[in-house]
C-alpha positions in Angstrom: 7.8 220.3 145.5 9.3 217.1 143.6 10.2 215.8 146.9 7.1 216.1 148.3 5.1 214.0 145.9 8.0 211.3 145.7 7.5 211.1 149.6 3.9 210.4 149.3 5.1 208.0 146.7 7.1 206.5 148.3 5.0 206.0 151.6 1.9 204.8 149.5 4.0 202.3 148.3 5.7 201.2 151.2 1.5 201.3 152.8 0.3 199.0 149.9 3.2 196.2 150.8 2.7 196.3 154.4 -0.9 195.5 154.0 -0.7 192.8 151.4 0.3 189.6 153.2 -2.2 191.0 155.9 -4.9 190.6 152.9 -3.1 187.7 151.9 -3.4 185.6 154.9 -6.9 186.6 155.7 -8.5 185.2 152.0 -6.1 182.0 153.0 -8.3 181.4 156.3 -11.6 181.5 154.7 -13.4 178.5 155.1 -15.3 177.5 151.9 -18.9 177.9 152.4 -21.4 174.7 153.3 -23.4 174.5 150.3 -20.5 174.2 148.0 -19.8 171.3 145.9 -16.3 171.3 146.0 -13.8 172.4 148.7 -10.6 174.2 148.3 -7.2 171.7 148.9 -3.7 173.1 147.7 -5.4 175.4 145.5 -7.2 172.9 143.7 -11.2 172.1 143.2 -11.5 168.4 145.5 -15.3 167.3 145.1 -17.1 167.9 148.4 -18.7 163.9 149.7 -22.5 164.5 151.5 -21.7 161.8 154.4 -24.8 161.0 156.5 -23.5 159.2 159.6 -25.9 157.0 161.9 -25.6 156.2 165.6 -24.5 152.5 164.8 -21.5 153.5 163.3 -22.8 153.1 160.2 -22.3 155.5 157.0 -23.3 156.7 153.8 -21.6 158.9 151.3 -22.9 160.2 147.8 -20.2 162.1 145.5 -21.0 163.4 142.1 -19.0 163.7 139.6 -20.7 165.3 136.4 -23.4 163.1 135.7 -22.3 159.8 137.8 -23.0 160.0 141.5 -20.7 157.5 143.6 -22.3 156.2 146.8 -20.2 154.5 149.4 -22.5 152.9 152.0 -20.4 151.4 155.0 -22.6 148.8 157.7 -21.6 149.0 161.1 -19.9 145.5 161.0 -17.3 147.3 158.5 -18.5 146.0 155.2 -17.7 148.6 152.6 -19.9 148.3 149.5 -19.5 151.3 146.2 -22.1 151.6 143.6 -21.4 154.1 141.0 -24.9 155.6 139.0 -24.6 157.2 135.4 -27.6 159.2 134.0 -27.4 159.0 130.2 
């Protein structure tokens, strides 16, 4: 009888480590969702940019950062201009 319930034991736990990197690997492949404000990079929290992109080339990026919202604006000749807003 003792040998019985080490067996299922035993196989439980030999189960439970088989399926763990499985489970592992899948929550590693999620992509983070769209509507988040930050993404996932090396397991840290990186601020997610909004980048609107025109058909000139052009760009425009607004990242906040608490209460300051950094906007990089770049023209189509390659001028790169940063304004950074604080709300008080």
């Amino acid at each position: 009888m003792m040998t019985r319930i080490a067996f299922a034991l035993l196989a439980a736990g030999m189960a439970a480590l088989a399926f763990s990197p499985a489970a592992q690997s899948y929550a590693q492949a999620q992509k983070t969702p769209e509507k988040w404000d930050y993404e996932i990079v090396d397991g840290k929290r990186v601020p997610k940019a909004k980048r609107q992109v025109n058909p000139d080339g052009s760009w425009r990026e607004e990242k906040r950062d608490g209460k300051c919202v950094e906007i990089k604006e770049m023209s189509a000749q390659g001028e790169l201009k940063i304004t950074r807003k604080c709300d008080d």
